[in-house]
N, C-alpha and C positions, 0 to 999 in steps of 0.2 A: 418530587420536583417542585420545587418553590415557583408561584405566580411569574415571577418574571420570565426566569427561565422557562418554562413552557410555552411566553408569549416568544422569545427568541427562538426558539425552537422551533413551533409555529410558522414565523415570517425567516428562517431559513428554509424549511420547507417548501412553500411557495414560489422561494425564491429558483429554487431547482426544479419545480413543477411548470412554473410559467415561461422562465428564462431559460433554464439548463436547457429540458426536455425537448425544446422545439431545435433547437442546435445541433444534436447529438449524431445527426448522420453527417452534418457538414465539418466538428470535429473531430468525426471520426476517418475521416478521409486526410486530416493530416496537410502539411504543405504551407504554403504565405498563406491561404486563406483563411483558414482553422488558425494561424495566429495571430489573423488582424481579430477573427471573429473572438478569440479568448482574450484580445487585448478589451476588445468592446464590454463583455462580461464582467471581467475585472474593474473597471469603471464602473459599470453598474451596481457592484458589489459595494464596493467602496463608498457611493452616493449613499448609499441603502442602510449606509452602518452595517454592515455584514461581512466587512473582510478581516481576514487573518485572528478568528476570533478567540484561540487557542495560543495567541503568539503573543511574548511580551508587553504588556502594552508601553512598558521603554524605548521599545524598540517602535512602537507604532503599532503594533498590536491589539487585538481587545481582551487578553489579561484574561481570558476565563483559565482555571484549573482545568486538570485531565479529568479530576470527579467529573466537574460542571458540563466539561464538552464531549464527554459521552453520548447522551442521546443527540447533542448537533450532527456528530459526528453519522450518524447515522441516518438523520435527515442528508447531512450532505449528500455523504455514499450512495445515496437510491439513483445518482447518475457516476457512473466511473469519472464526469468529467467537472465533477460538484466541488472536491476539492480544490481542482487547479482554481476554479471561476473565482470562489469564495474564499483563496487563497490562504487556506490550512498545507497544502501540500506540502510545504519546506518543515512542517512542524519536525519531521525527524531530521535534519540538516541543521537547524535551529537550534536544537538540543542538543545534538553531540557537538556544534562548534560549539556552544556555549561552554559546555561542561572541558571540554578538551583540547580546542584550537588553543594556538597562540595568540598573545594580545594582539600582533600585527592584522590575523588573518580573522582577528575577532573584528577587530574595528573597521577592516576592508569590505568585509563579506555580510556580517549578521542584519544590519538594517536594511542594505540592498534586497536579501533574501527577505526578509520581512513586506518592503513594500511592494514584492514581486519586480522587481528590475533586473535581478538575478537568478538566473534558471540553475538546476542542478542536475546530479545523477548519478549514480550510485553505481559502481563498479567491480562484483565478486567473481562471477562466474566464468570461468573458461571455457573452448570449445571440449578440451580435454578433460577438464577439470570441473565435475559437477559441484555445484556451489554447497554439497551436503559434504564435502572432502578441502573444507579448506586448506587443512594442510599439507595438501597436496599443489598449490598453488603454484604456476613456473612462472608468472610475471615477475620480474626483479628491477627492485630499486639499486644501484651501486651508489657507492659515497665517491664525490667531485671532490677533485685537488682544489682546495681552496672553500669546500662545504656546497650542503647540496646534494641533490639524488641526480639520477640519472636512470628511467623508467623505461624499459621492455618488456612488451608483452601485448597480448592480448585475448579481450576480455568479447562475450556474447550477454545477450538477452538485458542489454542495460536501455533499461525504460527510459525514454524521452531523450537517448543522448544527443537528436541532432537539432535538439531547440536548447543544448544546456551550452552554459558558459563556463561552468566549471565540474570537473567531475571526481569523485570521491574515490581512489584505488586500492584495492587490496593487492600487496607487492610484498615479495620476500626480500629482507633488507640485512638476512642474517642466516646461517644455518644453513641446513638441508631439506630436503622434501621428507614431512611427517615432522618436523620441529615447530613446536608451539610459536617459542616465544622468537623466532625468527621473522616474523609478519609483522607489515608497518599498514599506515592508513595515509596515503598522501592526498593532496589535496591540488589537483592537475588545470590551470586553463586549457577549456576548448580550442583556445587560439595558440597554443604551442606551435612552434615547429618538431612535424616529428608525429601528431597526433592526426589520427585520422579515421571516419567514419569508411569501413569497409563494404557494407551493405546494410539494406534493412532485414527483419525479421519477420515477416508477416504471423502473427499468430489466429490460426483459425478465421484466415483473412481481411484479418483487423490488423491498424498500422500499431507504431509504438517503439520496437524494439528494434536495436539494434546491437548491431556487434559492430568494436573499433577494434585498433590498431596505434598500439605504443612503438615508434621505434628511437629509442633513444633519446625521451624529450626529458630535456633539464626541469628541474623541480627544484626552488629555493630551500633552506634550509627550513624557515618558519612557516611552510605547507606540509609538516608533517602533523600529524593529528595524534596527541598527545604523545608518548614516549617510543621508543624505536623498541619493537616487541610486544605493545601491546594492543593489536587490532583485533584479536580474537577476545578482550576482555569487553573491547570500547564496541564491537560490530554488534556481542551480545545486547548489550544494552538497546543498543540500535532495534538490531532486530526484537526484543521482547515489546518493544512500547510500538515497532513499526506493526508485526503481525495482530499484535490486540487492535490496532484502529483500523488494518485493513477488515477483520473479522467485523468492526463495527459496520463497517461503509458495506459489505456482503447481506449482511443480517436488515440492514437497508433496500438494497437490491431483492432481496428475496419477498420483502413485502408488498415491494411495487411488484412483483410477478403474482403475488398474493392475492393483491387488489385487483390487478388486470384479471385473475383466474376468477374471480366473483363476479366482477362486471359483467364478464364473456357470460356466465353461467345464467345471470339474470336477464338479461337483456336479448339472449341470442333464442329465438322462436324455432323449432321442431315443427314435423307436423301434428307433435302430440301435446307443443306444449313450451313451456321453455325447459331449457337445459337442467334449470337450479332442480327441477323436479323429479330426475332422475335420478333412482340409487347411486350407478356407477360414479355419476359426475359428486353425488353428494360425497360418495370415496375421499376422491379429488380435495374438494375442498378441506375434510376432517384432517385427512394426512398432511395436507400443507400447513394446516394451523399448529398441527401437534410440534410439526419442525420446527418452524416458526416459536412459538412458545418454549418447547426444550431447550432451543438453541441460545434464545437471549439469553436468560439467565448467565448462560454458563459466561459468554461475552462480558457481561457487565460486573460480572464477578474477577474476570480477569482484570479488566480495567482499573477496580478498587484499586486492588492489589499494587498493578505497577503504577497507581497512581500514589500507592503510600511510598514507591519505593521497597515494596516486600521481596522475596522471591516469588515469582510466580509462572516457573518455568512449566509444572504442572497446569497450570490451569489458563497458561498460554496455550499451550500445546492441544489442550481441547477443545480450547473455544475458538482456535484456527481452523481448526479440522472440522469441529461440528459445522462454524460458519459457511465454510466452502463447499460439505456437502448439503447443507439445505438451500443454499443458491441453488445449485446445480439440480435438486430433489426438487422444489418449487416451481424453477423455471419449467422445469421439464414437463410437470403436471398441467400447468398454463399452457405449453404449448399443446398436450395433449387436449384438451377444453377448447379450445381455437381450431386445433384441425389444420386444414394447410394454411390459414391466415396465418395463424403463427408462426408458419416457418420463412415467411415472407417478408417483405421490406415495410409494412404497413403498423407493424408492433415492435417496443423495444425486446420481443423475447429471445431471437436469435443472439443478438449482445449480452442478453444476461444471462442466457444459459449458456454462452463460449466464455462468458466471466469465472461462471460456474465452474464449467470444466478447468479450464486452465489453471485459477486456485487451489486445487486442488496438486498441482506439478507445481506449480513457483511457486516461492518464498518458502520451500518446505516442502516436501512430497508427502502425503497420507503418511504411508510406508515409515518414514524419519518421525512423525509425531507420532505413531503409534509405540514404536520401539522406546524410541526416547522417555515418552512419560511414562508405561509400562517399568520402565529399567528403575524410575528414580522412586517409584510405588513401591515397589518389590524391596529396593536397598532400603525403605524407609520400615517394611513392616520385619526386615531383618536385624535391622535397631531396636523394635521395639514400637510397639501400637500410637505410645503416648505424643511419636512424633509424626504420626503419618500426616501427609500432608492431603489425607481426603478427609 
């Protein structure tokens, strides 16, 4: 990492240590207040030269590569709420409109989303339909007399949908149930008629998620996101570059439980002593660094990858899973070091170990990345060694 980049790296750190950190019970409650208080953030960010710094800089953006904002990316993620503040979050909305919107919905949406004036959200999963069986999808777009969709259905577990203005859908627009290239990608406002927030979702009694309800909301014709039939090619992409940066922002989080579990151990007096001086507790710490150090790698190795553009379905697939379980493996050790402090309101470790957990089911279940890269290992050494992809 080149001098500069380390000093940005640096002062976004900070920026989510001083600013983010002290916030993060009042955003995590959700509501007008948590969006005056993320509007305040975001101004600050802004001042700071710190925002959008992954985003075109055409667009307003600061123009870094996905090489360069790898370790950002990770200083961000040590708060779940580091991205919105510092306004990387639309990076995956950013990139697939660019690459695949229409010029209309290019020139409406892309800047807005850049300077954070336009919220989004991301719409796969069904109550019936677990998001690992797209093609099982029963949301339907039909075609308008005169051009146009026409959207039914509904979808669960879409992140931030009751602060989005626009939200991104997976709709069958063709075919039957199990047909590939029957699936569209439309691109829906929140202020439809027709469109409607059903309930929220608590997870692990944190806010966030919600499930809506399509009933029949018109969708113009140039909302569709690239060709009619190909959202299982465009969603990949989505997802390859979406899951490597959440694994960044985890690999984040696990450090800040890293560091909270050393401080606890140093600081915290026995009556024999402190903590650090304990076998058991020194356990603790060795196994956290080991995860911690195994697990980068394989993260930043992913990143190269879909940062060239390569295949890197393989080594997506690992460095999700590693990511998710050593959140989940670290936090948990921290809170073991803490004792009941930990489990309490006075540490971030409850939040980073329900991160932990949860990662582990969204965007991907264990289960689905173990099989999946497993599968394309095995077809690879059945080719032949010269092309294995380890």
């Amino acid at each position: 990492m080149d001098a500069d980049l380390d000093l940005l790296r640096k002062r976004v750190s900070a920026f989510v240590r001083d600013r983010v950190y002290p916030c993060e019970a009042r955003l995590d409650t959700g509501g007008p207040a948590a969006r005056e208080l993320r509007a305040r953030l975001r101004a600050e960010a802004q001042e700071a030269g710190l925002w959008a710094l992954p985003l075109p800089s055409e667009l307003g953006g600061g123009g870094l590569t996905l090489r360069a904002y790898a370790s950002i990316a990770e200083a961000e993620g040590a708060s779940d709420h580091g991205p919105a503040a510092l306004g990387s979050a639309s990076l995956l909305d950013v990139t697939m409109l660019s690459r695949h919107a229409s010029p209309r919905a290019r020139s409406e949406y892309l800047r807005r989303l850049v300077s954070g004036e336009l919220r989004t959200c991301y719409a796969m999963t069904e109550p019936d339909t677990p998001g690992t069986e797209p093609l099982l999808t029963a949301t339907r777009a039909e075609r308008r007399t005169g051009g146009g969709w026409t959207v039914t259905g509904r979808k669960w577990f879409v992140s931030n949908a009751a602060d989005a203005d626009l939200v991104t859908v997976l709709a069958r627009t063709g075919g039957t149930a199990g047909d590939r290239g029957g699936l569209s990608l439309l691109l829906v406002p929140t202020d439809s008629p027709g469109f409607r927030i059903v309930r929220e979702l608590p997870v692990l009694g944190t806010t966030g998620q919600y499930e809506i309800d399509l009933d029949h909301v018109d969708v113009d014709e140039d909302r569709l996101v690239g060709e009619p039939g190909q959202a299982l090619t465009i969603a990949g992409e989505r997802l390859q570059l979406g899951r490597t940066l959440r694994a960044m922002r985890w690999v984040g989080q696990a450090q800040r439980a890293f560091d909270l579990l050393c401080e606890r151990a140093v600081e915290r007096q026995g009556a024999r002593g402190p903590l650090a001086d304990r076998q058991l507790i020194q356990q603790h710490v060795f196994e956290a660094l080991l995860t911690l150090r195994t697990t980068r790698p394989l993260v930043y190795e992913a990143m190269a990858l879909v940062a060239e553009g390569r295949d890197a379905q393989v080594e997506v697939g690992l460095a999700k899973t590693a990511a998710a379980r050593a959140l989940q493996e670290v936090a948990d050790r921290a809170v073991q070091v803490f004792g009941a402090a930990g489990l309490g309101p006075d540490t971030p470790l409850p939040a980073l170990f329900r991160t932990g957990r949860t990662a582990r089911i969204l965007d991907g279940p264990d289960e689905q990345h173990v099989s999946a890269v497993a599968r394309r290992v095995l077809r690879s050494r059945r080719a032949g060694p010269a092309v294995t992809p380890l």
